[in-house]
N, C-alpha and C positions, 0 to 999 in steps of 0.2 A: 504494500500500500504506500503509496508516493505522496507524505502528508507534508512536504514544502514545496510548495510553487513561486514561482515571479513570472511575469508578463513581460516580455520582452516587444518591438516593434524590427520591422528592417523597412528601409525604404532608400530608393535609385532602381537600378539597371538589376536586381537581384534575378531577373529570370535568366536573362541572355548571359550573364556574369556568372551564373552561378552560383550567386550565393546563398540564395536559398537553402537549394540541393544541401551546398556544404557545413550549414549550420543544422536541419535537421540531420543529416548525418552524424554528425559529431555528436549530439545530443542522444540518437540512440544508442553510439558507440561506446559511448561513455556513462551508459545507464540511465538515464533519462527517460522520460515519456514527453508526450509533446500534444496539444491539441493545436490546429493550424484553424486560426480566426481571422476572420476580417480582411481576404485575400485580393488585392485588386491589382487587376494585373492592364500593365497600359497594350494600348491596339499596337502604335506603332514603335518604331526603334528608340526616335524620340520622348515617348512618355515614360514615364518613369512608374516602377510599379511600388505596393509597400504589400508587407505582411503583419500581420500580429497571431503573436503563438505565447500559448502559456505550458510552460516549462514546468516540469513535474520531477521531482527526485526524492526517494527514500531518507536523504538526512542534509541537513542544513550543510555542511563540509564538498556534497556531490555537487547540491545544487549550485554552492559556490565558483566549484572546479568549473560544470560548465557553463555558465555564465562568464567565466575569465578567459573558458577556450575560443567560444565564437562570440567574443567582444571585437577582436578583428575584422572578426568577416563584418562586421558591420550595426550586428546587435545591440540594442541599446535598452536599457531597462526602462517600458512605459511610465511609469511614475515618476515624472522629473521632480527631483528635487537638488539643491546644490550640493555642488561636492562641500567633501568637508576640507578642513587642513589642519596640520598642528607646527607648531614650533619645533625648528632643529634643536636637539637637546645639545648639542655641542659644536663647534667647525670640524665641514668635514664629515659629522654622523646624521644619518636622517632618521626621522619614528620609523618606525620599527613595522606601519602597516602604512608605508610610502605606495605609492602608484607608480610602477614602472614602466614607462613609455613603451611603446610599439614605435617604427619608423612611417606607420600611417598617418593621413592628416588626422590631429585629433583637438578636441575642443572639450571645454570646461562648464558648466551653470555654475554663475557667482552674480548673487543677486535678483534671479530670474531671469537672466539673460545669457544665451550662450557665444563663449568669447573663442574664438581660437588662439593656439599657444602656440607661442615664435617658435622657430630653431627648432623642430621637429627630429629628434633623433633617438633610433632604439637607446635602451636599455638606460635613459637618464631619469629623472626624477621631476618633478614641474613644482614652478615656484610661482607664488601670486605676490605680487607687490601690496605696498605698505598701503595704498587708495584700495587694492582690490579691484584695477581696472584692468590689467593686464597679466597676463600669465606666460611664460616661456621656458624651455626644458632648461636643467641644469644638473651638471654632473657631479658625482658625489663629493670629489672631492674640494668641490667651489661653493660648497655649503657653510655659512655661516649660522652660528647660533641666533636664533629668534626668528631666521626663516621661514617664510609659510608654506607647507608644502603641504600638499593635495595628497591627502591617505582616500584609502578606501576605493570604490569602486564607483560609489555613487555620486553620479551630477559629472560623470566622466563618459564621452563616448567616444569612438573612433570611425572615419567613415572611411574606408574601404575603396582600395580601384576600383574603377569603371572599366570596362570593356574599351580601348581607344577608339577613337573614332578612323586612325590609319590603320588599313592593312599591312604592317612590313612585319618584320620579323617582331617588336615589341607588342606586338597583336597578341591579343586574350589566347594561350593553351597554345602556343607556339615558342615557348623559350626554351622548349628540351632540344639543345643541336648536340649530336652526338658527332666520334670522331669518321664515323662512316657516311653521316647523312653531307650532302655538298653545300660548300660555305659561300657561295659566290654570292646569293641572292643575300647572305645576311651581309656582308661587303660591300654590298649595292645599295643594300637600305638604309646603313650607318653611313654610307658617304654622301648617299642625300640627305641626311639631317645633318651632317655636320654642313654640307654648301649651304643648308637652308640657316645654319647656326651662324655661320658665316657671315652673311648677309647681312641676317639682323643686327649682329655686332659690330659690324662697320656703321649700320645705322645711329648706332650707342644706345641698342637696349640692353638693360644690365643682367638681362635674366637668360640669357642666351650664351653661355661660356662653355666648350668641351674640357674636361678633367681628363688628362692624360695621368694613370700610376702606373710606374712600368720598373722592371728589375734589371738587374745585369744583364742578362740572355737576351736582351733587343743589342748589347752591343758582342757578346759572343757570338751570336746567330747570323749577325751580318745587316740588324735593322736600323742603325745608325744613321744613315742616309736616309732615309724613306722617312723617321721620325723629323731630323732635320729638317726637312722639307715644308712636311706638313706644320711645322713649325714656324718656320717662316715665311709662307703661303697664308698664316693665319688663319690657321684652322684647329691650332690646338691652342687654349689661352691658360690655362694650370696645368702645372707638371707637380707629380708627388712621387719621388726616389728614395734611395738609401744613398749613402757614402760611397757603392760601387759601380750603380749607374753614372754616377757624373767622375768618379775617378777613372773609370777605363773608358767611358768618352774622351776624356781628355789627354788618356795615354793615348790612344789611337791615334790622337791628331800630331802628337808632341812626338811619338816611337811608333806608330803604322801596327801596332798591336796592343792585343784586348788578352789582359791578360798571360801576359807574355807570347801569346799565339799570335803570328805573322798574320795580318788581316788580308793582304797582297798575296804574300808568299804559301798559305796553307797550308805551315805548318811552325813546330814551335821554334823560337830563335835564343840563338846565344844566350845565358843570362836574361832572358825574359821574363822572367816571373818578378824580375825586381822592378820592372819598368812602369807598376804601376805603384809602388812605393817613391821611385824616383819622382815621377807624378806627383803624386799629395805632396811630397815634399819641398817641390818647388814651387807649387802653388802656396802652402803654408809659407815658404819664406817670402813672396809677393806681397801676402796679404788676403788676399781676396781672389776669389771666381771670377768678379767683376774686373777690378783693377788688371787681371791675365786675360783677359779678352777687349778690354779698354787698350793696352797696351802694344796688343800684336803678338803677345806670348802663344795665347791660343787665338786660334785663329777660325776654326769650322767645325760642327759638330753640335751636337744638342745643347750643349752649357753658351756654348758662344751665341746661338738661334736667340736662344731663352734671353740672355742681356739683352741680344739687339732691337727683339721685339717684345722687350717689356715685358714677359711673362713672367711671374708669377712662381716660384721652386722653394718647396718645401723639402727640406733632405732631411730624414727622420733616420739616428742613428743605430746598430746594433749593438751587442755585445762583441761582438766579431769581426768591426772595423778596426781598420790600419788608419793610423795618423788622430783622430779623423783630418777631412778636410775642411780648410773654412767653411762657417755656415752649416755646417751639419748638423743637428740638434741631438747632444745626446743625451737629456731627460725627456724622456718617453710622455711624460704629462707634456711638457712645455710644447715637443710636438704633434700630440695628436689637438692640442690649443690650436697650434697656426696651421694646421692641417683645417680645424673644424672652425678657423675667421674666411677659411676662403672659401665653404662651400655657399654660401648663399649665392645665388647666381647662376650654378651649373645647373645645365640641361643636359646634359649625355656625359657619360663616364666610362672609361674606357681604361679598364683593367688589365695590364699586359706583362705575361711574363713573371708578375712577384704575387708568392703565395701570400704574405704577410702584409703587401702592402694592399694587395688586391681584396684581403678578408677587415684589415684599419680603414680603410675606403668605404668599403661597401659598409662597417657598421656605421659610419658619421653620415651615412648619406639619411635625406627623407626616401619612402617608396616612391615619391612619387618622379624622381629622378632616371629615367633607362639607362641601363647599365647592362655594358657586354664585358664580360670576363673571359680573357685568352690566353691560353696555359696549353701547351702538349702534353701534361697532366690532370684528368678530365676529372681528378678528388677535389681539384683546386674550386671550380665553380659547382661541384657538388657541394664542398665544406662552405662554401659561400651560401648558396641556398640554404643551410642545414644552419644555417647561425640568423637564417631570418630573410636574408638579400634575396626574396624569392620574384623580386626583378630584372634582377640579372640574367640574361640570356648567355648560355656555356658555349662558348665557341674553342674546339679542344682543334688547336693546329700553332705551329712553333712562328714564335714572334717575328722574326723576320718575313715571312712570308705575307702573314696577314698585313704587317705595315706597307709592303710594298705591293701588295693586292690592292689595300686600301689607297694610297697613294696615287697609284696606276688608275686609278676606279676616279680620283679626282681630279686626272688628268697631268699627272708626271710623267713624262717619258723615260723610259727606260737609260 
């Protein structure tokens, strides 16, 4: 006998989306019963349909669970009232029955009115200002004591993708690309939005930026040139690396090898493996990335692009780098900070080559960002999905190719 119910509503696109389906599913899956009320469903593509369903579960604890599961898909608890909040009990510590964000758009009741909250990003914590007029996510450890942060569930909802209204490959129940199925048409479809990103941005609208994160393996693989390009073509405007993509770009230019490996020659050279230590080390005694490409030191390649057309380079450090090099950030808060001041803005994100930067990326992003992930490691946009980024479309083929597929696709010649 299922003696706790709550009422829930959904309303948008829930037929052609699926969201429906997905929430009474979950709800049986997870023990639940379900009565489906109040069903209107619109004629055309344009209308928008809603449902109301009353949720049924054996003990206050289940009905909980699903109510938190298919709060994503869209679910929202019919009885609005405001969320609550409580005071950080310390900097740094949040209560103990905080609200943790989804990277959905999601919105707040404060006051009877519903607000949306800035800075959308999974797995943070949301904070209401001292008026109560605004609310925006915040991560845990930029929590001050006295704080108001939004506990609990209620007077909180999240709304859910829509179906796009383009066909390309970011289209609804189209982002599984495996390594067998053919990539040309996703290459087709991500070089039209970047022309179309293009455009707008030369226009000077702010919200139109592609996000390049890419690892070493675009300059081992031979993608160097092809990124470059589209770099200075202006079609890439944030770049997000480690220490090793910009240190063996810039051996390559300074010594014609990527890691001591002959980039010409194809194969490895004398004493090469130091060459990229010689590198950092003559850039550290410069000064700067800047001032060696100001100067004539460096001269062509991704680091030199990035200076000349103003872009934008976040180097976020390892435990594993040499030197580092100037500008590398190596407290891990400080850079996933200037990593998370420069996403407002981006429309496409483009994941290449780095497991780590590719899974730090995709959680600061919103969902509502398209995102391709590209790895000849197909765990890489799996473990993307599996951590939430279930926008991401997996394109499993090795970086150099795709950059200069993509490239080629925007009209570089070979």
């Amino acid at each position: 006998m299922s003696h706790y119910y709550e009422t829930v509503v959904l309303q948008g696109h829930i037929i052609d989306s699926l969201m429906l389906a997905k929430v009474l599913d979950l709800i049986v899956m997870m023990g639940g019963t379900f009565d489906l009320e109040d069903v209107c469903i619109g004629k055309t593509r344009e209308q928008s349909s809603s449902a109301r369903i009353v949720i049924r579960a054996a003990s206050k604890s289940l009905l909980d669970e699903i109510l938190h599961a298919i709060q994503p898909h869209g679910a929202s608890i019919e009885r609005e009232t405001d969320c609550r909040t409580e005071s950080a009990p310390a900097d740094g510590i949040l209560p103990d029955t905080f609200y943790a964000t989804t990277h959905l758009p999601t919105q707040i009741r404060l006051v009877g009115r519903w607000l949306d909250v800035d800075r959308i990003e999974m797995d943070l914590a949301i904070v209401v200002n001292k008026e109560g007029s605004a609310a925006r996510t915040i991560p845990m450890g930029d929590v001050r004591r006295g704080d108001q942060i939004v506990v609990g569930r209620e007077g909180v909802r999240v709304i859910p993708l829509q179906r796009p209204q383009e066909r390309d490959v970011f289209g609804f129940m189209e982002s599984q690309v495996s390594a067998e199925r053919p990539h040309g048409h996703v290459i087709a479809d991500i070089a039209a939005r970047m022309r179309h990103l293009r455009d707008q941005h030369r226009q000077g609208q702010v919200d139109a930026k592609v996000l390049l994160a890419g690892g070493p393996a675009i300059i081992h693989a031979g993608g160097r040139e092809s990124l470059t390009w589209l770099i200075e073509q202006g079609y890439v405007h944030v770049l997000f690396c480690g220490n090793a993509l910009a240190a063996h770009d810039m051996e390559a230019d300074l010594y014609g090898t990527s890691l001591g490996y002959g980039l010409m020659a194809g194969r490895a050279v004398p004493h090469g493996h130091e060459h990229h230590l010689r590198t950092i080390n003559r850039i550290r005694a410069i000064g700067s990335i800047e001032t060696a490409v100001r100067s004539g030191v460096v001269k062509h390649g991704i680091m030199a692009a990035c200076i000349r057309q103003a872009v934008p380079v976040v180097m976020a450090g390892t435990i594993r780098d040499d030197g580092p090099l100037p500008g590398v950030i190596t407290d891990s808060v400080q850079a996933q900070n200037a990593m998370r001041a420069l996403i407002p803005g981006i429309s496409l994100a483009l994941l290449v080559a780095s497991t780590l930067h590719s899974i730090a990326t995709g959680n600061l992003l919103p969902a509502t960002v398209p995102t391709l992930c590209v790895d000849l490691n197909p765990s890489v946009p799996t473990k993307l999905a599996d951590r939430g980024s279930f926008q991401a479309v997996g394109l499993v083929m090795d970086a150099a190719s795709f950059l200069s597929e993509l490239a080629g696709s925007l009209g570089r010649r070979p």
